[in-house]
CHARMM-style PDB file with segment names, atoms N, HN, CA, C and O in Angstrom:
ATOM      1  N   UNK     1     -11.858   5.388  -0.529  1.00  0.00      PROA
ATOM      2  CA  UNK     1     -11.979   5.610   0.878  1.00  0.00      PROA
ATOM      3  C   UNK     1     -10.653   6.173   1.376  1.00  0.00      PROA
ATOM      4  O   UNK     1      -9.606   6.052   0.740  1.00  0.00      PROA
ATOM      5  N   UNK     2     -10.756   6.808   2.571  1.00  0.00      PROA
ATOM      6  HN  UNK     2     -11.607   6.906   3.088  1.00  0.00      PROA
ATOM      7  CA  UNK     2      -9.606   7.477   3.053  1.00  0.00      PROA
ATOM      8  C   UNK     2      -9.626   7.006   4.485  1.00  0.00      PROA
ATOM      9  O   UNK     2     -10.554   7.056   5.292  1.00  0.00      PROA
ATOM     10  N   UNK     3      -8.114   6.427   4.660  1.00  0.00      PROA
ATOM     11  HN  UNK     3      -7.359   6.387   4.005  1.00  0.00      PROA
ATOM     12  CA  UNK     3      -7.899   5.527   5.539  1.00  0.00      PROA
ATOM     13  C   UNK     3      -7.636   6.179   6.980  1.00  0.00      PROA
ATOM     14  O   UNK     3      -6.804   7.059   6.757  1.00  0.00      PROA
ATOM     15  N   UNK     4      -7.920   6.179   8.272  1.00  0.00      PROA
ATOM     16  HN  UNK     4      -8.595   5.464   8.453  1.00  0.00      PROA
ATOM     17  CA  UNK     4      -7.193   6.608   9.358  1.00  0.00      PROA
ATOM     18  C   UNK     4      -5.912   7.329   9.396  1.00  0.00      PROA
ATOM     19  O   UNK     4      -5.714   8.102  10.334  1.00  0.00      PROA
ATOM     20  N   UNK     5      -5.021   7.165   8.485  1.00  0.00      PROA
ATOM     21  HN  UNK     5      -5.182   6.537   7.724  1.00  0.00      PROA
ATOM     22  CA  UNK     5      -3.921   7.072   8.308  1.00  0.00      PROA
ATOM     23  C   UNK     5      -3.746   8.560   6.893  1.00  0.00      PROA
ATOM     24  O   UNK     5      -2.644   9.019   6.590  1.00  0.00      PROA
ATOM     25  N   UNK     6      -4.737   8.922   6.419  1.00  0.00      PROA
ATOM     26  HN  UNK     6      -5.631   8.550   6.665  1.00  0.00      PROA
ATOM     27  CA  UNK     6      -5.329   9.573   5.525  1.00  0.00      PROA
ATOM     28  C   UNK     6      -4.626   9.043   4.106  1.00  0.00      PROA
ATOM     29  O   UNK     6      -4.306   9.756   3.155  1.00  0.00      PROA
ATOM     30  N   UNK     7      -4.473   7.603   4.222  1.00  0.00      PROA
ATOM     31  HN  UNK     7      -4.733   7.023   4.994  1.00  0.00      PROA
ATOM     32  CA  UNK     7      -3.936   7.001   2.656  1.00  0.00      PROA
ATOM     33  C   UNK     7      -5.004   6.830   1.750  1.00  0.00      PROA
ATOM     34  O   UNK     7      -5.995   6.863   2.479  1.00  0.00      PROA
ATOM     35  N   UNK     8      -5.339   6.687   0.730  1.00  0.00      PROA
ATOM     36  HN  UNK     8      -4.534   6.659   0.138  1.00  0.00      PROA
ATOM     37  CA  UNK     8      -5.890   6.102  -0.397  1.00  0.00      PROA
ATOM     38  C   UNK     8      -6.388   4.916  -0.700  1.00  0.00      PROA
ATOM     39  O   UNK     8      -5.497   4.305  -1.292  1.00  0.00      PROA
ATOM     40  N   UNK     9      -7.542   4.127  -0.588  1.00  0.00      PROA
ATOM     41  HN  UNK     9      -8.265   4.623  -0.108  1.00  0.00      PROA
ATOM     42  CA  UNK     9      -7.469   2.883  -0.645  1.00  0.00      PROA
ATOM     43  C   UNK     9      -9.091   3.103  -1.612  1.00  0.00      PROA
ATOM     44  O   UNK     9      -9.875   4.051  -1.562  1.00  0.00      PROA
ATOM     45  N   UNK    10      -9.167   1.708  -2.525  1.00  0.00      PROA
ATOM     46  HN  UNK    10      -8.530   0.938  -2.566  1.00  0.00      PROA
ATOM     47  CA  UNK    10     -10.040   1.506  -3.372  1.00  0.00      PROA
ATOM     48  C   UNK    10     -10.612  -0.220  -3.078  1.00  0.00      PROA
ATOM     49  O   UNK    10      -9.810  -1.134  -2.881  1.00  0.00      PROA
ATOM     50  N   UNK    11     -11.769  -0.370  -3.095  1.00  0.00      PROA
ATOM     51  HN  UNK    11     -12.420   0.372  -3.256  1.00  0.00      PROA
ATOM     52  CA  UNK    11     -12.112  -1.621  -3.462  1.00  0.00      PROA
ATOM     53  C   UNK    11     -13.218  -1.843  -4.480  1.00  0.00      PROA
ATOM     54  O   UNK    11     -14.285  -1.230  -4.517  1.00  0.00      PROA
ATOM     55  N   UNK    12     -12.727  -3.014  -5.479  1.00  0.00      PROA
ATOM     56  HN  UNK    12     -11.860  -3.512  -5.450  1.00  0.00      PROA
ATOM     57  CA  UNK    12     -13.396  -3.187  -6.724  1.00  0.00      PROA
ATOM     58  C   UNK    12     -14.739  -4.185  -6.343  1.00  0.00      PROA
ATOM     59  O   UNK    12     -14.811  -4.815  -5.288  1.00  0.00      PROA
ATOM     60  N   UNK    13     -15.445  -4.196  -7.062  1.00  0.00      PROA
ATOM     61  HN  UNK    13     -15.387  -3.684  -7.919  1.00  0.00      PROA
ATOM     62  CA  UNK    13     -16.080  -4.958  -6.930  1.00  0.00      PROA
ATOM     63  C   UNK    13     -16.244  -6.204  -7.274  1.00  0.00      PROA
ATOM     64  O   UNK    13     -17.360  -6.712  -7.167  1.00  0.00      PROA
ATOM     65  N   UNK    14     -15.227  -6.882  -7.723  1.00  0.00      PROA
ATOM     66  HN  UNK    14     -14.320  -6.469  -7.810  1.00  0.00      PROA
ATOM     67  CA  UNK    14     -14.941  -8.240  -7.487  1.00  0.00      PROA
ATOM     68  C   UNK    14     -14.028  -8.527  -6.616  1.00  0.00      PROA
ATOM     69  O   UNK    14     -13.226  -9.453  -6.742  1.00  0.00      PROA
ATOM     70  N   UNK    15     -14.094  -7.629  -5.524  1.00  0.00      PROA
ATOM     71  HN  UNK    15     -14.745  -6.877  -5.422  1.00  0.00      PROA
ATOM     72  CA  UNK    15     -13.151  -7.390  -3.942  1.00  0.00      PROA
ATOM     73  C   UNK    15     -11.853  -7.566  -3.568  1.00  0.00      PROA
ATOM     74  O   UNK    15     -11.242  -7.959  -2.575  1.00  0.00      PROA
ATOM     75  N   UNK    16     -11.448  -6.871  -5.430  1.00  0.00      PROA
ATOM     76  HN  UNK    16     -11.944  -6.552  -6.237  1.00  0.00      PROA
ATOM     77  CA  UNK    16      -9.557  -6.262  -5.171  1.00  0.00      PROA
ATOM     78  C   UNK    16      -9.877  -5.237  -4.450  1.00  0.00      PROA
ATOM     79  O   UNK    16     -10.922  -4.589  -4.395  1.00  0.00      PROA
ATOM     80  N   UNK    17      -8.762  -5.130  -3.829  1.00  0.00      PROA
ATOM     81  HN  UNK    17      -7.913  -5.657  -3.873  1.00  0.00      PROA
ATOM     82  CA  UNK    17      -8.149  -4.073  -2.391  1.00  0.00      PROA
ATOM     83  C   UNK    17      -6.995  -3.446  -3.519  1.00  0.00      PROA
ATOM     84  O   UNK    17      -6.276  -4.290  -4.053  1.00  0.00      PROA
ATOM     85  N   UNK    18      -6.844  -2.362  -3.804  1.00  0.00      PROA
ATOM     86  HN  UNK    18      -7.428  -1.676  -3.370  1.00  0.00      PROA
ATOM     87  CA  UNK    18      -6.055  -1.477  -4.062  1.00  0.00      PROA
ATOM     88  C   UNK    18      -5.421  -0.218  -2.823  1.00  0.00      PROA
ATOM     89  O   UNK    18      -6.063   0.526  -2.082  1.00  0.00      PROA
ATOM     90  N   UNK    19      -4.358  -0.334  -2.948  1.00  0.00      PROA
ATOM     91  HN  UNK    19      -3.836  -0.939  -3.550  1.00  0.00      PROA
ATOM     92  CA  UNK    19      -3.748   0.881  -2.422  1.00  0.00      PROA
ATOM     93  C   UNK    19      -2.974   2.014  -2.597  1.00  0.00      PROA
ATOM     94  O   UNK    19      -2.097   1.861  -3.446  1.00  0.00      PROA
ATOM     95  N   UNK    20      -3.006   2.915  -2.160  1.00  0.00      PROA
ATOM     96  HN  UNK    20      -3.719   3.039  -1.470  1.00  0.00      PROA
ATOM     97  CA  UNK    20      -3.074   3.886  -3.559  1.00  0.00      PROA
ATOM     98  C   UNK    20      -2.124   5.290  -2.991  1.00  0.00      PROA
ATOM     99  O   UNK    20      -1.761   6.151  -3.793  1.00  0.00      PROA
ATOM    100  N   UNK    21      -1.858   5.353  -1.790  1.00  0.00      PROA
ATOM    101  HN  UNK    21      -2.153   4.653  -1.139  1.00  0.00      PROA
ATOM    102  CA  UNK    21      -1.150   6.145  -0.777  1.00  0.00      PROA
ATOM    103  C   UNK    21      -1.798   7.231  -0.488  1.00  0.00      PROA
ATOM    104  O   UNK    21      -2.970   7.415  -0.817  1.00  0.00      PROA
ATOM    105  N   UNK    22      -1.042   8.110   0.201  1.00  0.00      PROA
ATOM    106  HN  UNK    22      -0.090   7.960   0.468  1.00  0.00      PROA
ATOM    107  CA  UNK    22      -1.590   9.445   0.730  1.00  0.00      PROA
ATOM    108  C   UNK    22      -1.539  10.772   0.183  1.00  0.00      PROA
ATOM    109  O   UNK    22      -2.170  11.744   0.598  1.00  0.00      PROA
ATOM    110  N   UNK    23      -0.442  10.720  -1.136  1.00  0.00      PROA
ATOM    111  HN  UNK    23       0.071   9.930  -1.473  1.00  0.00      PROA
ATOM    112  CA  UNK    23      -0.984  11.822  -2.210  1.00  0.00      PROA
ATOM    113  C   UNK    23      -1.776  11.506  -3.223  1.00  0.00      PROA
ATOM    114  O   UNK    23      -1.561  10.691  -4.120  1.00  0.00      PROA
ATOM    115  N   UNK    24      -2.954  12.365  -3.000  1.00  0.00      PROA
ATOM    116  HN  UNK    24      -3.129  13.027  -2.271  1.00  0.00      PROA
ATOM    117  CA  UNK    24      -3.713  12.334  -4.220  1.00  0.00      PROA
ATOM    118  C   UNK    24      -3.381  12.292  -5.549  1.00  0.00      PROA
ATOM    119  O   UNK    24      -3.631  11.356  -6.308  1.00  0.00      PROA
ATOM    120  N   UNK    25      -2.671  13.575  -5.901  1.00  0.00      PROA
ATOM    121  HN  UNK    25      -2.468  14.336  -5.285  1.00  0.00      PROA
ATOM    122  CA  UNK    25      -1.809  13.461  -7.125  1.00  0.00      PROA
ATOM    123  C   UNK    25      -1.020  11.926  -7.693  1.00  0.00      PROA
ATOM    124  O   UNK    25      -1.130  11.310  -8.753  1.00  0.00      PROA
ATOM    125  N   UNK    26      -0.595  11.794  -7.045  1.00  0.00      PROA
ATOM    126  HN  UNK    26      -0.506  12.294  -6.184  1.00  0.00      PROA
ATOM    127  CA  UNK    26       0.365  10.511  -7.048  1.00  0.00      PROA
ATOM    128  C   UNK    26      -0.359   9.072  -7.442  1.00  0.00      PROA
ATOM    129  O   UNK    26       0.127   8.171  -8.126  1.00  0.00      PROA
ATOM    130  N   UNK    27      -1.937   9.128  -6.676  1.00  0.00      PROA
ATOM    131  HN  UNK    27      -2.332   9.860  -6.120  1.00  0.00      PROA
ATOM    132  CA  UNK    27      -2.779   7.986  -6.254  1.00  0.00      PROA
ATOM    133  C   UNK    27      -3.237   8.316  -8.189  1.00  0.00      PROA
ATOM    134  O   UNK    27      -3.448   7.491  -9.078  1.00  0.00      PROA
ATOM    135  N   UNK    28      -3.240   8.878  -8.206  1.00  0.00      PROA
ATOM    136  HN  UNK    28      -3.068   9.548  -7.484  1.00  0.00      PROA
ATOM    137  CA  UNK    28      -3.887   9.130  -9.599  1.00  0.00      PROA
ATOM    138  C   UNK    28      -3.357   8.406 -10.729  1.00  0.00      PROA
ATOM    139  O   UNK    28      -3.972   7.718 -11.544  1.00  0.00      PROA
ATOM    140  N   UNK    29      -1.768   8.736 -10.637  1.00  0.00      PROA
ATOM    141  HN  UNK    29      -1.268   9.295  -9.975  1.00  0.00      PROA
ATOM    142  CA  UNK    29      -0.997   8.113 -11.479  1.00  0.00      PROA
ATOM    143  C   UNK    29      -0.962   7.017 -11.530  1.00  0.00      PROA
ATOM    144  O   UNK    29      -1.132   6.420 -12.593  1.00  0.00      PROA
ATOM    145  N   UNK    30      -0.614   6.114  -9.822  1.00  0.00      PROA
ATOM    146  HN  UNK    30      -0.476   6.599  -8.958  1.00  0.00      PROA
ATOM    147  CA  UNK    30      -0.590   5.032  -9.819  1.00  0.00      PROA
ATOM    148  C   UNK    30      -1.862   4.380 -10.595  1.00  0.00      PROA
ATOM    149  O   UNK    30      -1.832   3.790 -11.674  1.00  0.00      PROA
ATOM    150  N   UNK    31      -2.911   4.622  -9.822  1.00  0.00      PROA
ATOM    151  HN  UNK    31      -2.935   5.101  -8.945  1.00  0.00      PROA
ATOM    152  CA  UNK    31      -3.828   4.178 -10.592  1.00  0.00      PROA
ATOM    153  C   UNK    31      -3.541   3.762 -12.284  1.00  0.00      PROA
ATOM    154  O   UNK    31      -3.017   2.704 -12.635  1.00  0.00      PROA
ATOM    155  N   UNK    32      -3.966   4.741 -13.127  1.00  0.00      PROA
ATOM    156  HN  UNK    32      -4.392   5.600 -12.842  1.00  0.00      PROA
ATOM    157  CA  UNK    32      -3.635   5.032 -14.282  1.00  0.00      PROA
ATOM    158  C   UNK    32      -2.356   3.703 -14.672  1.00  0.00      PROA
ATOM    159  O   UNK    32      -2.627   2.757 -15.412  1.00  0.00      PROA
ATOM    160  N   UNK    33      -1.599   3.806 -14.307  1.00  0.00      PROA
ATOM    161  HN  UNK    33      -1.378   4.575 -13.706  1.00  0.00      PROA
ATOM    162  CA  UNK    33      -0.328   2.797 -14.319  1.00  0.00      PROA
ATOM    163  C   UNK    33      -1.151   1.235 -14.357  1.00  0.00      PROA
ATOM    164  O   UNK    33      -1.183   0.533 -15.367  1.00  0.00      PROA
ATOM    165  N   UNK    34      -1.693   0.928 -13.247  1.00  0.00      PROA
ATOM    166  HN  UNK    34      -1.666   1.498 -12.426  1.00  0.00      PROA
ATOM    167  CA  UNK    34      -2.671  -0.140 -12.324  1.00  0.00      PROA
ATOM    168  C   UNK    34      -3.271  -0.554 -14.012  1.00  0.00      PROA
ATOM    169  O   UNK    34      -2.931  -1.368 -14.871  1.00  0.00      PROA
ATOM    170  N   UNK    35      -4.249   0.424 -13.902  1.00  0.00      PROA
ATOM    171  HN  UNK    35      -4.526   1.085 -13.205  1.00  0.00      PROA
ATOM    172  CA  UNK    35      -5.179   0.295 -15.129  1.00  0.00      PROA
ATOM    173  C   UNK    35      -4.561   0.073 -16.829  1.00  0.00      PROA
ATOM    174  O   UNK    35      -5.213  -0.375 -17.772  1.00  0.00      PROA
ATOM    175  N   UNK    36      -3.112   0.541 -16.847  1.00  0.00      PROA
ATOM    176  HN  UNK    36      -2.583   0.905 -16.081  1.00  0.00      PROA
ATOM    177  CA  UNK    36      -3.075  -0.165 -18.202  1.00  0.00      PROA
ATOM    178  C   UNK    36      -1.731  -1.172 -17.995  1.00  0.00      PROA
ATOM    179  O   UNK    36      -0.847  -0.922 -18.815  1.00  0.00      PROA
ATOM    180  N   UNK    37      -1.512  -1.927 -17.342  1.00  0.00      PROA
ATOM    181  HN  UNK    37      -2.230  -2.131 -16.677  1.00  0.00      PROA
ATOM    182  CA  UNK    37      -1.056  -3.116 -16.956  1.00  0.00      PROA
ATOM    183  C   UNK    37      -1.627  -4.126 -16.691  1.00  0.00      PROA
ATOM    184  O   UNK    37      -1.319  -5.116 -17.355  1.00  0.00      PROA
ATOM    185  N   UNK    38      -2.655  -4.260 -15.642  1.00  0.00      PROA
ATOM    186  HN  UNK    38      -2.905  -3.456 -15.102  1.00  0.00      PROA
ATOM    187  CA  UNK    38      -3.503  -5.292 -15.169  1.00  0.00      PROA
ATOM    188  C   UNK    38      -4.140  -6.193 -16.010  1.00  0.00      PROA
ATOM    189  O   UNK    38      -4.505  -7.259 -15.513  1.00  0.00      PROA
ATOM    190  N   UNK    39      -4.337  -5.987 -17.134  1.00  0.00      PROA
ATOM    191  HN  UNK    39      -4.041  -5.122 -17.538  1.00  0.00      PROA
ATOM    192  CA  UNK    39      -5.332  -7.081 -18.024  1.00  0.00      PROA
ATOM    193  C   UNK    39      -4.258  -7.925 -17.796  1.00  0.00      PROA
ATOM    194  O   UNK    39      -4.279  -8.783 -16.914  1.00  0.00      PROA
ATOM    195  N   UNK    40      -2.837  -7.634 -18.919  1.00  0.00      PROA
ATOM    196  HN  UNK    40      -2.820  -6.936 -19.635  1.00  0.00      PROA
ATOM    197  CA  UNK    40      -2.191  -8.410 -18.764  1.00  0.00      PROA
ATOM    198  C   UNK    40      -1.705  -9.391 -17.695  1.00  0.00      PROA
ATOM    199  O   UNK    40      -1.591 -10.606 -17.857  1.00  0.00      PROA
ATOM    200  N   UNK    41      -1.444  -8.728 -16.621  1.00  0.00      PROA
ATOM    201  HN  UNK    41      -1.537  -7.741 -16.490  1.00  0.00      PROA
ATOM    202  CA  UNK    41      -1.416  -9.625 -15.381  1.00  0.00      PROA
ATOM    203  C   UNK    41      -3.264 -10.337 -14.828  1.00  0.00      PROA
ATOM    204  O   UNK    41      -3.212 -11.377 -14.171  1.00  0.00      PROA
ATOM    205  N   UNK    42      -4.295  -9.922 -15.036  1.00  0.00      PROA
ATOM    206  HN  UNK    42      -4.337  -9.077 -15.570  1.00  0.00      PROA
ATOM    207  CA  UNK    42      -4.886 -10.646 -14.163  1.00  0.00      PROA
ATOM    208  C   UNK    42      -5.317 -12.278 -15.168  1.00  0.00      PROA
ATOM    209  O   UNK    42      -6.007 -13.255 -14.875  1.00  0.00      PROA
ATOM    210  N   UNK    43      -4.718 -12.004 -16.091  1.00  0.00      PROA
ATOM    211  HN  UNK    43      -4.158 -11.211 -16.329  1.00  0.00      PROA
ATOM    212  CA  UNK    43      -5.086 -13.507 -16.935  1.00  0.00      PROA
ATOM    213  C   UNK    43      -4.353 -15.036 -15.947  1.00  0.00      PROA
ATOM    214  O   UNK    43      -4.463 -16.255 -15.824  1.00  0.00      PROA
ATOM    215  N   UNK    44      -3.707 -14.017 -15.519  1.00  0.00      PROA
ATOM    216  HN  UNK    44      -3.618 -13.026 -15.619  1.00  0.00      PROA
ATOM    217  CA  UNK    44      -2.396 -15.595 -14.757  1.00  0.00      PROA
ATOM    218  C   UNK    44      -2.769 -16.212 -13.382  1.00  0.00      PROA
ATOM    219  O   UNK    44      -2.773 -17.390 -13.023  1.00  0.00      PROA
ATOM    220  N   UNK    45      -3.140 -14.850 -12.591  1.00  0.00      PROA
ATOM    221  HN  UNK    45      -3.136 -13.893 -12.883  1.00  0.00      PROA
ATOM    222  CA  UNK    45      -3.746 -15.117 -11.770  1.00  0.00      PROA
ATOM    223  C   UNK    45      -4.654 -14.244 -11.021  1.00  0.00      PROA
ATOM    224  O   UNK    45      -4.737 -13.031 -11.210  1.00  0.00      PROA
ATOM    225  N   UNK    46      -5.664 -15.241  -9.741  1.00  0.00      PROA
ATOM    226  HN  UNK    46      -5.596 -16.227  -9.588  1.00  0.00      PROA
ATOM    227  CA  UNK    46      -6.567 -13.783  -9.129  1.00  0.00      PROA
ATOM    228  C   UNK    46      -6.018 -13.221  -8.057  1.00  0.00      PROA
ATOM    229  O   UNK    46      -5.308 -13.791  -7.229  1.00  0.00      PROA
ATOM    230  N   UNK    47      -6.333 -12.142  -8.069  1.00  0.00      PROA
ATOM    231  HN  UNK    47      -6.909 -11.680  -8.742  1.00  0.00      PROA
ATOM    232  CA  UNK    47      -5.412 -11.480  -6.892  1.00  0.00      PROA
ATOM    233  C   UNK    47      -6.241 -10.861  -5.886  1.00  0.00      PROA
ATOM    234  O   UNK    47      -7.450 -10.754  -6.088  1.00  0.00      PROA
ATOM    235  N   UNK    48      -5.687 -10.424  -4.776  1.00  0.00      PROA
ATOM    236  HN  UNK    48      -4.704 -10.511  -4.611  1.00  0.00      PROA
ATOM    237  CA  UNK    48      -7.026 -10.444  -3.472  1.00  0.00      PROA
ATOM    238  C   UNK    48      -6.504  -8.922  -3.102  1.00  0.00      PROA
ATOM    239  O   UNK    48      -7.035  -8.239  -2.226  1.00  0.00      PROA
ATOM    240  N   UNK    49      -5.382  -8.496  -3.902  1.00  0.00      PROA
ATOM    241  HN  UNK    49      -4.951  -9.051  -4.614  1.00  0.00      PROA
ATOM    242  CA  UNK    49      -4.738  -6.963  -2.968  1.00  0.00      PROA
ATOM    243  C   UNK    49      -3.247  -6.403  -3.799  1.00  0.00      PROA
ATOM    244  O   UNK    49      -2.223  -7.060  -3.990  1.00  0.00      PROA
ATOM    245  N   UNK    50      -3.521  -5.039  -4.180  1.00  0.00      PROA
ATOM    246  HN  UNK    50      -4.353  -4.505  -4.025  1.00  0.00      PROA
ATOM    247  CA  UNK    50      -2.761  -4.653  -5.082  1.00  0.00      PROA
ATOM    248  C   UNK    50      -2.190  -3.619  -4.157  1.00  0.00      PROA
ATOM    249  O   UNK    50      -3.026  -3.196  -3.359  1.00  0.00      PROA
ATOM    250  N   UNK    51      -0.986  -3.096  -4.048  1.00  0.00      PROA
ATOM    251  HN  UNK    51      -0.306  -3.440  -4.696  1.00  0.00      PROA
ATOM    252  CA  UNK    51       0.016  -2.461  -3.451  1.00  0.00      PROA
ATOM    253  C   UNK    51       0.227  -1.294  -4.222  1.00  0.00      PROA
ATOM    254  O   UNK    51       1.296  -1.507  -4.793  1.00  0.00      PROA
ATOM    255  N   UNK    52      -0.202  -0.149  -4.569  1.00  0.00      PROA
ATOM    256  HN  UNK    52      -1.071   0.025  -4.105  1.00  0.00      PROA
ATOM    257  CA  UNK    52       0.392   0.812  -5.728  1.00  0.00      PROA
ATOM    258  C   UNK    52       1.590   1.629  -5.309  1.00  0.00      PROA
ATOM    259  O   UNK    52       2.232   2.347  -6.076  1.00  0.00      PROA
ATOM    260  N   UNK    53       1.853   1.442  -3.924  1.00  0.00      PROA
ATOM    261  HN  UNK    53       1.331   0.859  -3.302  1.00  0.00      PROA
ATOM    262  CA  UNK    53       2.490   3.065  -3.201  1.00  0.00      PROA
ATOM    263  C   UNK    53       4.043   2.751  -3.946  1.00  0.00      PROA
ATOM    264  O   UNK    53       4.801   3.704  -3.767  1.00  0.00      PROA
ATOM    265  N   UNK    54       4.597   1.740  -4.652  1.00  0.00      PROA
ATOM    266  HN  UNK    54       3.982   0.965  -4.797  1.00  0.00      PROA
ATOM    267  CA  UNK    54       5.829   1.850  -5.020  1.00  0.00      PROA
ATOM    268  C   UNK    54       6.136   2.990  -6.157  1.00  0.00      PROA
ATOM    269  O   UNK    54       5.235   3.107  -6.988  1.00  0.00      PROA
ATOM    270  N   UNK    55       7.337   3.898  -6.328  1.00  0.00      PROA
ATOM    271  HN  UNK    55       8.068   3.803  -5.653  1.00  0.00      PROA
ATOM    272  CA  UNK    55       7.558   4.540  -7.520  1.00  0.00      PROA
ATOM    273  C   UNK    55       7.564   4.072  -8.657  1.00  0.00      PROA
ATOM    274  O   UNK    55       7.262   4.727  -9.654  1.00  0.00      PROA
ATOM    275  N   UNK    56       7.968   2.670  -8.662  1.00  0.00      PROA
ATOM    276  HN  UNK    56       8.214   2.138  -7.852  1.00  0.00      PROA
ATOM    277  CA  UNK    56       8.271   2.013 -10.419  1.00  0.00      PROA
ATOM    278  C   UNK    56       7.183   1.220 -10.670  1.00  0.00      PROA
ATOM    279  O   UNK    56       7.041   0.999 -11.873  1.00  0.00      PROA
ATOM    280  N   UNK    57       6.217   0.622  -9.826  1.00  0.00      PROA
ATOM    281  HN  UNK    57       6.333   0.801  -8.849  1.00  0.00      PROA
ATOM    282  CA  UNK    57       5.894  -0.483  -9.963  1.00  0.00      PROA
ATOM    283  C   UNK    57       4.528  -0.805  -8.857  1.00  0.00      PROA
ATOM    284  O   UNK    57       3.880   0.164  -8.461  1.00  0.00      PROA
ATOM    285  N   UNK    58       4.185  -2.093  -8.441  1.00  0.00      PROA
ATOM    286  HN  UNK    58       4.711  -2.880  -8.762  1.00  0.00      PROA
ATOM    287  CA  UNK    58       3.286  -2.557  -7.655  1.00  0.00      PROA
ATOM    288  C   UNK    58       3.423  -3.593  -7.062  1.00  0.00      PROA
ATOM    289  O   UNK    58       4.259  -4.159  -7.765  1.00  0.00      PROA
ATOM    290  N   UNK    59       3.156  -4.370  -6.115  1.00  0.00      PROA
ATOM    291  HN  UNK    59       2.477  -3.910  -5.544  1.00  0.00      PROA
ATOM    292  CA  UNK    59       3.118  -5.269  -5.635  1.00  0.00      PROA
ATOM    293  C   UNK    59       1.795  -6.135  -5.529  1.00  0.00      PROA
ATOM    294  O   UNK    59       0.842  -5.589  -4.973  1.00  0.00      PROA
ATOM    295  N   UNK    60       1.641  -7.367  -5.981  1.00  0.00      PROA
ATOM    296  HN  UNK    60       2.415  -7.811  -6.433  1.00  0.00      PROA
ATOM    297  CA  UNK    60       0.305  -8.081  -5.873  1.00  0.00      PROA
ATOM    298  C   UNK    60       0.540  -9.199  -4.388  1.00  0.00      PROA
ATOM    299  O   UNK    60       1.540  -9.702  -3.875  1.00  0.00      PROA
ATOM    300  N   UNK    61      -0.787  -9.238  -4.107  1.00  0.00      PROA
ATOM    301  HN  UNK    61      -1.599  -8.830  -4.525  1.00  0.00      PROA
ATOM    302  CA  UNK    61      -0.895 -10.196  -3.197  1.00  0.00      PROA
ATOM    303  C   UNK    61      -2.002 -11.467  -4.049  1.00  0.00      PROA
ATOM    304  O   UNK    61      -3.031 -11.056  -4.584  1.00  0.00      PROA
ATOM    305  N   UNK    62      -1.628 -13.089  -4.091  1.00  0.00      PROA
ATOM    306  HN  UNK    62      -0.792 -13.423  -3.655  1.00  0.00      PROA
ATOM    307  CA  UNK    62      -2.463 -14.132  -4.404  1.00  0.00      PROA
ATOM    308  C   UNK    62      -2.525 -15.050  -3.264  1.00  0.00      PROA
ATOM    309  O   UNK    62      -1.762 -15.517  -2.419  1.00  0.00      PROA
ATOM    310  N   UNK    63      -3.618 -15.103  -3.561  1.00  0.00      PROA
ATOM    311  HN  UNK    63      -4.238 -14.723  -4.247  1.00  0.00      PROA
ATOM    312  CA  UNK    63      -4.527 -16.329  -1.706  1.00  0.00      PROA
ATOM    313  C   UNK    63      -3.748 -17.231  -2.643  1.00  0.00      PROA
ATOM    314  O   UNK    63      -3.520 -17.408  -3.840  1.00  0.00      PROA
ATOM    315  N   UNK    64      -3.385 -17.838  -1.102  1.00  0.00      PROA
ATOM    316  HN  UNK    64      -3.570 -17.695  -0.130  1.00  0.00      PROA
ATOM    317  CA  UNK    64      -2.725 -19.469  -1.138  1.00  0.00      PROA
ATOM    318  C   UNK    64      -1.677 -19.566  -1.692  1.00  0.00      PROA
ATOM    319  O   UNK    64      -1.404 -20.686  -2.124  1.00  0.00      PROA
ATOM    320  N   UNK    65      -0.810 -18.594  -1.874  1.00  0.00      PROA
ATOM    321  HN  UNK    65      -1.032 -17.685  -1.523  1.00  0.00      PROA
ATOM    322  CA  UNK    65       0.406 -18.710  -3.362  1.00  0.00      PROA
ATOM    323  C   UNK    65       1.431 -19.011  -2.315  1.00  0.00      PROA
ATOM    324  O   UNK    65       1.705 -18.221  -1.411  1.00  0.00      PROA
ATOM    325  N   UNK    66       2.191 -20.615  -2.527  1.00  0.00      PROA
ATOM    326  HN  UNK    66       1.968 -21.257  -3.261  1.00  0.00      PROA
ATOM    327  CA  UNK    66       3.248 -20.789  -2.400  1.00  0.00      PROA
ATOM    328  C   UNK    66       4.664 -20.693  -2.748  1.00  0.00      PROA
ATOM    329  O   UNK    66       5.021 -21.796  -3.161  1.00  0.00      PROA
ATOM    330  N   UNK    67       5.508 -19.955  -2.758  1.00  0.00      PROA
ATOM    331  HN  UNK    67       5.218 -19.058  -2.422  1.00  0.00      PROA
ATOM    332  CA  UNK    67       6.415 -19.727  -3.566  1.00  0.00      PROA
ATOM    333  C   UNK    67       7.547 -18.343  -3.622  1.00  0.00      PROA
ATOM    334  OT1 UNK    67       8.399 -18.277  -4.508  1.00  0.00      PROA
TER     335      UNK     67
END
């Protein structure tokens, strides 16, 4: 979906929120990145919202996480 804002946003169907920014090109990569990292991370925990727009990296969001 393409946001008001004309950013990038995805939702999975076990209702991760991905975000993915406003270049296409870019959204691509991230993705790609997203996709061969994530197994490893979603074993630990579930996550409700993934952040892609960083250059190196991502940011996760977890319900209820204190800390």
């Amino acid at each position: 979906m393409l946001t008001a804002r004309h950013a990038w946003q995805l939702r999975l169907g076990n209702g991760l929120h991905l975000m993915l920014g406003r270049d296409a090109e870019l959204a691509e990569v991230r993705l790609r990145r997203f996709v061969e990292i994530y197994p490893s991370v979603e074993k630990r925990k579930q996550h409700e919202y993934v952040d892609l727009r960083y250059p190196n990296g991502f940011a996760l969001r977890v319900p209820d996480w204190n800390g």
